[in-house]
C-alpha positions as CSV (number, residue, x, y, z in Angstrom):
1,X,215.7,68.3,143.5
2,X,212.7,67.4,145.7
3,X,209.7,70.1,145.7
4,X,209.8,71.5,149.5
5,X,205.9,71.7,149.3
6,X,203.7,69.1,150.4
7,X,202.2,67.4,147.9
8,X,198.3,68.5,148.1
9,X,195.4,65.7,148.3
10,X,192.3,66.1,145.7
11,X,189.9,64.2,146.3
12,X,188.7,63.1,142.5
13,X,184.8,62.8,143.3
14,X,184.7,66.4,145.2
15,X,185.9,67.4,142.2
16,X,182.5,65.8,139.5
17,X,180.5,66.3,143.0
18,X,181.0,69.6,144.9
19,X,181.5,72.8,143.3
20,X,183.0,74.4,145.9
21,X,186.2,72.0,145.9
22,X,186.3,72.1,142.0
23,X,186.7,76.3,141.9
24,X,189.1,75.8,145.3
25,X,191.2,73.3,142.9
26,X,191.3,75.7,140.0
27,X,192.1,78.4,141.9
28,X,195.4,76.9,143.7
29,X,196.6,75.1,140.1
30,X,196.3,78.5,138.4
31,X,197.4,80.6,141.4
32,X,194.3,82.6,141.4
33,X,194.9,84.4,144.7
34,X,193.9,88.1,146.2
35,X,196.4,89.7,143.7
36,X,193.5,88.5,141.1
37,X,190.7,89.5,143.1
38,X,192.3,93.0,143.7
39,X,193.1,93.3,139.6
40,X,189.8,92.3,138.7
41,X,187.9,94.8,141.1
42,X,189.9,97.8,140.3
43,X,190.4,97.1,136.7
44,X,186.1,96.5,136.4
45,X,185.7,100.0,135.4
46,X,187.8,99.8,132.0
47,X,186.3,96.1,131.9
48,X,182.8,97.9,132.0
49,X,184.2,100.7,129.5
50,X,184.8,97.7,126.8
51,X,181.4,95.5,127.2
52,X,179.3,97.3,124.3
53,X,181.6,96.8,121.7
54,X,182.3,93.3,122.9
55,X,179.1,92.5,122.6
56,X,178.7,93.8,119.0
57,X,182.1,92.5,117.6
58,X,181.3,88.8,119.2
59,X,177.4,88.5,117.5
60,X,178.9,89.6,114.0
61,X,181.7,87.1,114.3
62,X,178.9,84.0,115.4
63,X,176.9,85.1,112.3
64,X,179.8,84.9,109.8
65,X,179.2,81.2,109.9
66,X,175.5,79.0,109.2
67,X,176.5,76.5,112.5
68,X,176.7,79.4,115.2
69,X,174.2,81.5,113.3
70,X,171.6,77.9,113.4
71,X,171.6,78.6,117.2
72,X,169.4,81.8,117.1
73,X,166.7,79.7,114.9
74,X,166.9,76.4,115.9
75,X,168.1,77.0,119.8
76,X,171.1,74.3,118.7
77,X,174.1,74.1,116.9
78,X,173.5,70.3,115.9
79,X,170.2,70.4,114.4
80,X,167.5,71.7,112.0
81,X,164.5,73.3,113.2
82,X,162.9,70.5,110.2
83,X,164.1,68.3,107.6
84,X,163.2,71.3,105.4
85,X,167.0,72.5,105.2
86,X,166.1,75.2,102.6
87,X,164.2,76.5,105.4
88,X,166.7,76.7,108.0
89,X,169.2,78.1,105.8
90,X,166.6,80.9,104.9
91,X,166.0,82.0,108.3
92,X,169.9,82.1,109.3
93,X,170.5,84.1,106.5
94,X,167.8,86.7,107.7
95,X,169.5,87.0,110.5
96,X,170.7,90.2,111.2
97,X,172.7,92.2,114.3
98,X,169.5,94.1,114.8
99,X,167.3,90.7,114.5
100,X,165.3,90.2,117.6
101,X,166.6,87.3,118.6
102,X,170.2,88.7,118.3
103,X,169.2,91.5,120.0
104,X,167.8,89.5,123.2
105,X,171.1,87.7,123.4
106,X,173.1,90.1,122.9
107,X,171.6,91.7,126.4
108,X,172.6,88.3,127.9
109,X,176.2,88.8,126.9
110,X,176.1,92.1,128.1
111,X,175.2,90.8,131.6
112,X,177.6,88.1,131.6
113,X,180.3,90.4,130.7
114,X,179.1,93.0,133.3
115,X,178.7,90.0,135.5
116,X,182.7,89.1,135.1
117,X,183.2,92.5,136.7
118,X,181.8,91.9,140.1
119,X,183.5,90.1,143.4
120,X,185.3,86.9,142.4
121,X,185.7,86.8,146.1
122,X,181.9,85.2,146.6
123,X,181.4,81.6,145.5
124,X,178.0,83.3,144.2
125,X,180.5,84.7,141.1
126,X,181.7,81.0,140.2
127,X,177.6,79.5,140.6
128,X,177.2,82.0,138.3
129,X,179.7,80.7,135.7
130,X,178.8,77.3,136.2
131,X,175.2,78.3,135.5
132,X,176.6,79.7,131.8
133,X,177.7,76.2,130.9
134,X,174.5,74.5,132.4
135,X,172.4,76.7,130.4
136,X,174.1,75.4,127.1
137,X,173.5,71.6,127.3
138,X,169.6,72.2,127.5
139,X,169.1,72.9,131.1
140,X,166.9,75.8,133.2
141,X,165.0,76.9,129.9
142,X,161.8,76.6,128.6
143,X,162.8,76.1,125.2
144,X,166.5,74.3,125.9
145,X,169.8,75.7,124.5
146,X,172.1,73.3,122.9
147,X,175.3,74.7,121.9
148,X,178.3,72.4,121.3
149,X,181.5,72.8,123.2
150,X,183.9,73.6,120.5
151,X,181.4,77.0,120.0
152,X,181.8,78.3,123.4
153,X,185.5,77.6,123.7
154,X,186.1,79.3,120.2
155,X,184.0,82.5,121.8
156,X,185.5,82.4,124.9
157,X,189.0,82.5,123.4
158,X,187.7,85.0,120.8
159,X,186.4,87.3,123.6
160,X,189.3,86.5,125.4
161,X,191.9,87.6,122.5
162,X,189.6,91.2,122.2
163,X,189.8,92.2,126.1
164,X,193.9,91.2,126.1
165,X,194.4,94.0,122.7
166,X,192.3,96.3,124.1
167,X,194.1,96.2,128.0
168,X,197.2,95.8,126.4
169,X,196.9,98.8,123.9
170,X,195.7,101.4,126.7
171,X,197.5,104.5,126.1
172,X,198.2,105.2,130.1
173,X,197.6,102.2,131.8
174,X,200.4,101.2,133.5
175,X,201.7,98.1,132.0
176,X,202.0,96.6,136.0
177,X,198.4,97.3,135.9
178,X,198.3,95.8,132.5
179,X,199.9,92.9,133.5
180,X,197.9,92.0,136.3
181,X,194.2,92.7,134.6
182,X,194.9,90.3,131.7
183,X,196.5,87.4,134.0
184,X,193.7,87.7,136.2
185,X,191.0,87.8,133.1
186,X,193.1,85.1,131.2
187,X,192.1,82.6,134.9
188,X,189.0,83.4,135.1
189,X,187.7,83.1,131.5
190,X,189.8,79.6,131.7
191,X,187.5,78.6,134.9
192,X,184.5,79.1,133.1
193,X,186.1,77.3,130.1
194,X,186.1,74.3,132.4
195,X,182.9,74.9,133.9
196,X,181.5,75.0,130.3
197,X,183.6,71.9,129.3
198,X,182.6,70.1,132.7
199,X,178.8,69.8,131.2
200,X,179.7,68.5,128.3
201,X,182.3,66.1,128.5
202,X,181.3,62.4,129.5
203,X,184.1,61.8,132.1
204,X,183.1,60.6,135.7
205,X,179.6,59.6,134.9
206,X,179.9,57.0,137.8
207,X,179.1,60.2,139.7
208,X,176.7,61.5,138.1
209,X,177.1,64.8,137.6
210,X,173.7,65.7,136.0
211,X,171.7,64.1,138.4
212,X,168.3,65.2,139.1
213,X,169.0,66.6,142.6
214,X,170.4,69.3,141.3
215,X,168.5,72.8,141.2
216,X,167.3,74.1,138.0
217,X,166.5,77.6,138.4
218,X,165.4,79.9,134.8
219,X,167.5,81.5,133.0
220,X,168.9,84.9,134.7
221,X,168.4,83.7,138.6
222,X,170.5,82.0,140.9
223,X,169.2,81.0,144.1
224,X,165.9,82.6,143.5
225,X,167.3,86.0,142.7
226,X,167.8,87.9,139.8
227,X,171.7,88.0,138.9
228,X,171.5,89.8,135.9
229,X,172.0,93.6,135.4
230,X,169.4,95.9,136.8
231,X,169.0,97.8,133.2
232,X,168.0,93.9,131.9
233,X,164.8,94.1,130.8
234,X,162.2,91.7,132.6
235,X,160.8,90.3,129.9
236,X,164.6,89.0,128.5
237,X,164.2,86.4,131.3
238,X,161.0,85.9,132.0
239,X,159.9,83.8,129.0
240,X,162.0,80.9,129.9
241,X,160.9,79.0,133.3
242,X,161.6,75.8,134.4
243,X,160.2,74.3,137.6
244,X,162.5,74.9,140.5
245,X,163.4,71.5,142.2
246,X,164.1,70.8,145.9
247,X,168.1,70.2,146.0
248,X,171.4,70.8,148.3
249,X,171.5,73.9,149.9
250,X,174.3,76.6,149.0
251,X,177.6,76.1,150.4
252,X,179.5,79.5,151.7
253,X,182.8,80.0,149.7
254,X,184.8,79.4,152.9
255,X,188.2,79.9,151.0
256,X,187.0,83.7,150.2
257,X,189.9,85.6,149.4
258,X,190.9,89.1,151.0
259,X,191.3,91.9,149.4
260,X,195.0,93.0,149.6
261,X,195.2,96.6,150.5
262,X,197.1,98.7,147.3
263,X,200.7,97.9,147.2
264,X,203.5,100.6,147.2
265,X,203.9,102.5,144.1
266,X,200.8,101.9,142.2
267,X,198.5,104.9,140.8
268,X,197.1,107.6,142.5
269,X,193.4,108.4,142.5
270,X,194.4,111.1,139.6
271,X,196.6,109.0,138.1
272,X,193.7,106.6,137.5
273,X,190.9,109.2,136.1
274,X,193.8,109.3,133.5
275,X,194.2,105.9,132.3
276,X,190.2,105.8,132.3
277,X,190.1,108.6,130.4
278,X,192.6,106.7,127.7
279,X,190.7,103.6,127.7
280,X,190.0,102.6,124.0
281,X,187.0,100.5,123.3
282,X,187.4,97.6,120.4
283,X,186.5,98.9,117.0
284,X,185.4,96.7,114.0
285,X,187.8,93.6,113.7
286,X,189.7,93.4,110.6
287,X,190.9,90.5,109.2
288,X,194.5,91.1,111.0
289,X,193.1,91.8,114.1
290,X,191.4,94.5,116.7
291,X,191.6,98.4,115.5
292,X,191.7,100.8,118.3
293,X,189.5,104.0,117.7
């Protein structure tokens, strides 16, 4: 039988050209929709609950291997910081979770992850993500970031796998609210798997999609304005500048999404404080999976 819907017209350029109508095609393929937006914003609190933990379980994971561990040292996953490989494997095995460098991205995570938990309502949220995977193929840094794709998508289904367990295990959440929080987290860590694949995978270059009218703002700052938390110290992002360059203006989200008021039958104001209360955060990862404290 014959879908009854109209059959929708992308236009494939808009798509390599215009961010806007990329994120507006994600969002109607996965069905992201003000249910989403809703789940998201009341669920940011447990989200929030989780981040410090996240943080620390996702830095030990990258520096149980030498190639994601290279990437504190060497600022890429492809290279030596010399031909002196006895010297690059000394320094990644110094590394340490309280190493300074690990330290100073681990506040970056922090503030993505925070970052996650504001309005995906504003097409500010989705520069933001597009930003991430910018910032990994050696652009808006002072000393450029090279990570290779298959890193991020490993992390970002790692980090992905942790917040699903540790929704999914909560004691007194109600598994509608459950439900909805991971669907909603599962779509948007997907988007910014394809705004992280979109900057590295050669496809459209007739395009060209890393043009040099683009703006490159530093690392931390999106349309001249600080977008990462407040508690960030100022010296995390000042250190790596890049001139700003003259380039298109930003473009409103005109498809913003409303925020549904709450549906029948879902938790009272008490009823919440109790499921906050039983939030568990992530515990050390064994090799079977996440322990809940």
């Amino acid at each position: 039988m014959a879908s009854s819907l109209p059959m929708k017209s992308i236009d494939r350029q808009d798509l390599y050209t215009d961010l806007e109508s990329r994120i507006q095609y994600l969002h109607s393929f996965l069905d992201f929709s003000s249910n989403d937006i809703e789940a998201l914003i009341s669920g940011a609190k447990y989200i929030k609950a989780l981040v410090p933990a996240i943080v620390n379980i996702v830095y030990r994971k990258l520096l149980q291997y030498d190639i994601t561990a290279r990437a504190f040292t060497t600022n890429s996953t492809s290279s030596s910081p010399s031909s002196d490989e006895t010297t690059a494997t000394t320094d990644n095995e110094s590394l340490s979770e309280d190493s300074p460098q690990i330290l100073r991205r681990k506040l970056f995570l922090r503030a993505y992850l925070n970052k996650l938990c504001s309005d995906p309502s504003k097409m500010e949220f989705w520069e933001y993500l597009d930003k991430v995977g910018m910032m990994h193929v050696g652009l808006g840094r002072k000393h450029p970031l090279h990570v290779e794709y298959i890193h991020l998508g490993m992390c970002l289904g790692f980090i992905q796998d942790i917040l699903s367990e540790a929704i999914l295990s909560h004691p007194r959440l109600h598994m509608h609210r459950k439900i909805a929080l991971v669907k909603a987290l599962n779509k948007v860590i997907w988007i910014q798997n394809d705004l992280m694949a979109k900057w590295h995978v050669r496809e459209a270059n007739e395009f060209g999609l890393l043009t040099a009218d683009r703006v490159i703002e530093k690392e931390g700052y999106l349309h001249g304005k600080r977008v990462l938390d407040d508690n960030e110290p100022q010296d995390a992002v000042a250190g790596d500048t890049v001139p700003v360059q003259a380039g298109r203006s930003e473009c409103p989200f005109s498809s913003s999404l409303p925020i549904l008021s709450r549906p029948h039958g879902t938790s009272s104001k008490s009823d919440q404080t109790k499921e906050e209360e039983g939030m568990q955060k992530p515990a050390e990862r064994e090799s079977t999976g996440l322990a809940c404290a």
